[in-house]
C-alpha positions as CSV (number, residue, x, y, z in Angstrom):
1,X,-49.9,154.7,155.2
2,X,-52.2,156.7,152.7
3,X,-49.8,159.7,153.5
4,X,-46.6,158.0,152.7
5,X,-48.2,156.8,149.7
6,X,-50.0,160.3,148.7
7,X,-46.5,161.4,149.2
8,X,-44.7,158.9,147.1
9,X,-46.8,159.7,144.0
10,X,-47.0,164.0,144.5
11,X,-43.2,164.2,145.3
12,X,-41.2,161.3,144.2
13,X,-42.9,159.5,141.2
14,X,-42.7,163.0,138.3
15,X,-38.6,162.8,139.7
16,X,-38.3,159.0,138.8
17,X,-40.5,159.3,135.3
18,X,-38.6,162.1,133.9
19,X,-35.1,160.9,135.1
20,X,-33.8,164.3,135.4
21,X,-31.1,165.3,138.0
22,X,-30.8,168.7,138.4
23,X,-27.7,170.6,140.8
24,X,-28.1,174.4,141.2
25,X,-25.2,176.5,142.4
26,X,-24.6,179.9,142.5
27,X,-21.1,182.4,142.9
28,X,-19.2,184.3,144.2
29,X,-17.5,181.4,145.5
30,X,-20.5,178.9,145.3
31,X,-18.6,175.8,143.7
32,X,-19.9,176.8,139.8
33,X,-16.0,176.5,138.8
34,X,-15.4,173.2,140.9
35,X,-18.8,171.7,139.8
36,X,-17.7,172.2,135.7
37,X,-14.7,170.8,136.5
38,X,-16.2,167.7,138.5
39,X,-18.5,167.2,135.2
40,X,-15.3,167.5,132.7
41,X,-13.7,165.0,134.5
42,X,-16.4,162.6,134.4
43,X,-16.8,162.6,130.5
44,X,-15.9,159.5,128.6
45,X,-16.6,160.1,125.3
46,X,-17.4,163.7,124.2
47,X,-18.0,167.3,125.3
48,X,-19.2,170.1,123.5
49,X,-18.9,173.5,124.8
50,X,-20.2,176.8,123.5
51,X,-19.2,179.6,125.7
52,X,-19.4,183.3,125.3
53,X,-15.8,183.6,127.8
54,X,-13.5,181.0,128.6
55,X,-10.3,182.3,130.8
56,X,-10.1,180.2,133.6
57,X,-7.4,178.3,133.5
58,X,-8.1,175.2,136.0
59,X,-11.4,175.2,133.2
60,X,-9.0,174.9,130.4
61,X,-6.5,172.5,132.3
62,X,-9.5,170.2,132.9
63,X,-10.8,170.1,129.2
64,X,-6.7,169.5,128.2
65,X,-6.8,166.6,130.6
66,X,-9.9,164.8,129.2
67,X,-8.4,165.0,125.8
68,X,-5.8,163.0,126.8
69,X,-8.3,160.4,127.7
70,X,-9.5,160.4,124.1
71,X,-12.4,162.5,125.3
72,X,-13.4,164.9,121.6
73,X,-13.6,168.2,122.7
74,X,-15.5,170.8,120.5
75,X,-15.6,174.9,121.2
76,X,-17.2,177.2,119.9
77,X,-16.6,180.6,121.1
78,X,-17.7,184.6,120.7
79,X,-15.8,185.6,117.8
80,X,-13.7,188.4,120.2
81,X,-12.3,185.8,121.8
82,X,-9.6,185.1,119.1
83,X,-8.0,188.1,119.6
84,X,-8.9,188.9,124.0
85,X,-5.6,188.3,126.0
86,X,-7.2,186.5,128.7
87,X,-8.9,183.9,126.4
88,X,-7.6,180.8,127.1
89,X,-8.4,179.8,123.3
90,X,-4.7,180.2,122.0
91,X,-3.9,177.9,124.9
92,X,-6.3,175.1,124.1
93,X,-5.5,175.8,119.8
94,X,-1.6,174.7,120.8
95,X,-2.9,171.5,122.7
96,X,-5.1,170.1,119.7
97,X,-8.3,171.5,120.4
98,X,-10.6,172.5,117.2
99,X,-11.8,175.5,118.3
100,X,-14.4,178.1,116.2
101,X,-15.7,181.2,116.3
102,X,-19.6,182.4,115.9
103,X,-19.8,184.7,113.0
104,X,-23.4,186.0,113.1
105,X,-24.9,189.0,113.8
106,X,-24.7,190.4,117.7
107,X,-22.1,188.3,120.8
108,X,-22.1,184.4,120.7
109,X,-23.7,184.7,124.6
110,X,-24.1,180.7,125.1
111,X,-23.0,179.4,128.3
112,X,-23.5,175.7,128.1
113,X,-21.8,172.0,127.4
114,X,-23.1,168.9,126.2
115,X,-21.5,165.7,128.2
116,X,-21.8,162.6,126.5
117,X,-25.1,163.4,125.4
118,X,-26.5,163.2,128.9
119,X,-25.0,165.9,130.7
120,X,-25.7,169.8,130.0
121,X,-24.0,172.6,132.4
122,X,-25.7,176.2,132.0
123,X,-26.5,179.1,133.8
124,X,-25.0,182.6,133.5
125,X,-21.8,181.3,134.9
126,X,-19.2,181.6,132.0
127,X,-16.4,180.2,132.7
128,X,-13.7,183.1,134.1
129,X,-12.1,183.4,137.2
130,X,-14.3,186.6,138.2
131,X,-17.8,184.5,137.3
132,X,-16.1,182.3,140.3
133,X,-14.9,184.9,142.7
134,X,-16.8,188.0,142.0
135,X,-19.6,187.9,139.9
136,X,-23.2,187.3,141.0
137,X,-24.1,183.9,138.2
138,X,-25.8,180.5,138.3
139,X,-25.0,177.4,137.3
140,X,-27.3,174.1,136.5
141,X,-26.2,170.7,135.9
142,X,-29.1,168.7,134.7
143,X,-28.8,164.9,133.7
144,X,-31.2,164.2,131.1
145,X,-30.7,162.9,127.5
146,X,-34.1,164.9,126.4
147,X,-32.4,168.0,127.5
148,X,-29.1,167.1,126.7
149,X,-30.6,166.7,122.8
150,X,-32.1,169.8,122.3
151,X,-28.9,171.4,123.8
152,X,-26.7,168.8,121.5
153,X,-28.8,170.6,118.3
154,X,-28.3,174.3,119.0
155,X,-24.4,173.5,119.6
156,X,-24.5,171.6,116.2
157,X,-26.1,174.3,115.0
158,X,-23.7,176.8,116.4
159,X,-20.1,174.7,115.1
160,X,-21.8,174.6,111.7
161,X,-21.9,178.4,111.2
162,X,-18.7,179.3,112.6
163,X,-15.0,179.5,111.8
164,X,-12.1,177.6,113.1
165,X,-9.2,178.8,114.5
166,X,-7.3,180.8,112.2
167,X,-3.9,179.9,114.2
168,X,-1.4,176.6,113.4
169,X,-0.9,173.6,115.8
170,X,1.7,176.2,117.8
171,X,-0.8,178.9,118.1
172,X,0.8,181.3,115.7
173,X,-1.6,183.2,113.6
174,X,-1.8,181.5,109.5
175,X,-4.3,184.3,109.2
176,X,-4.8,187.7,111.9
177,X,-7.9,187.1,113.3
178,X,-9.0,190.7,112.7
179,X,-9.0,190.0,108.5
180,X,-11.6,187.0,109.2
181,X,-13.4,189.1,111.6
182,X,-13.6,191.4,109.2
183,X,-13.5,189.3,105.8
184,X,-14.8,186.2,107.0
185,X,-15.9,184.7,103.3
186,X,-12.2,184.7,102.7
187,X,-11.4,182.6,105.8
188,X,-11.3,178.8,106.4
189,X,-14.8,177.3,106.8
């Protein structure tokens, strides 16, 4: 009896005070991909993402679906990812999405979301087909509002000081990306 109780308090107790739930997965082929997409589907009310690649497209299908269940969606993303052919940021521009770009100094190398201000998914998993089937990455999914507010802050942090999408509601450039990579004072704020 004084072991099952020893073992209560030294195992059990910190996991039920801190409330955290914490899922670790790792690729090639590990279930990162499935496991975002699990976590996109559960959101109810918002989901902020910044992410230094975004290309998958069952990623991107996902975050489309939520939207359409009145989920906001905000994304901020590495500045080169305007303009890189595989980005599936033109994609999510023509379905609605306000999308920006970090406009600091060095890459925008964030991996991580914000669900409904509970939920944060991170790791070095970004979110491309070859993180899934080729890379070596990790991926956590931690449920804790503590967490999920610091997270919540840098992302606020991050939208703030970048640019949106320079590209109309059909995804056709108003102004080339290159001239607010390049002359970003002049672009839209």
């Amino acid at each position: 009896m004084k072991k099952t109780i020893l073992f209560l308090v030294l195992y059990l107790a910190p996991c039920l005070c801190w409330g955290q739930e914490v899922q670790v997965y790792f690729s090639p082929n590990g279930g990162c991909q499935h496991a975002v997409i699990a976590e996109i589907r559960k959101a109810t009310q918002t989901i902020d993402i910044a992410m230094y690649f975004l290309s998958s497209y069952q990623i991107a299908r996902a975050l489309v679906k939520a939207q359409e269940n009145n989920v906001r969606v905000r994304i901020v993303l590495d500045q080169g990812q305007e303009i890189e052919s595989a980005s599936k940021s033109g994609y999510l521009v023509r379905h609605g999405f306000k999308v920006r770009y970090h406009m600091g100094f060095g890459l925008m190398h964030n991996k991580f979301a914000v669900i409904d201000d509970r939920t944060v998914i991170t790791g070095s998993f970004n979110w491309t087909l070859s993180a899934e089937e080729r890379n070596e990455e990790n991926l956590l999914v931690i449920n804790d509002p503590k967490i999920a507010e610091e997270y919540e802050g840098r992302f606020d942090y991050l939208w703030d000081t970048s640019r949106p999408d320079t590209r109309n509601d059909r995804g056709l450039d108003a102004v080339p990306g290159w001239f607010c990579t390049t002359f970003h004072a002049f672009c839209p704020k």
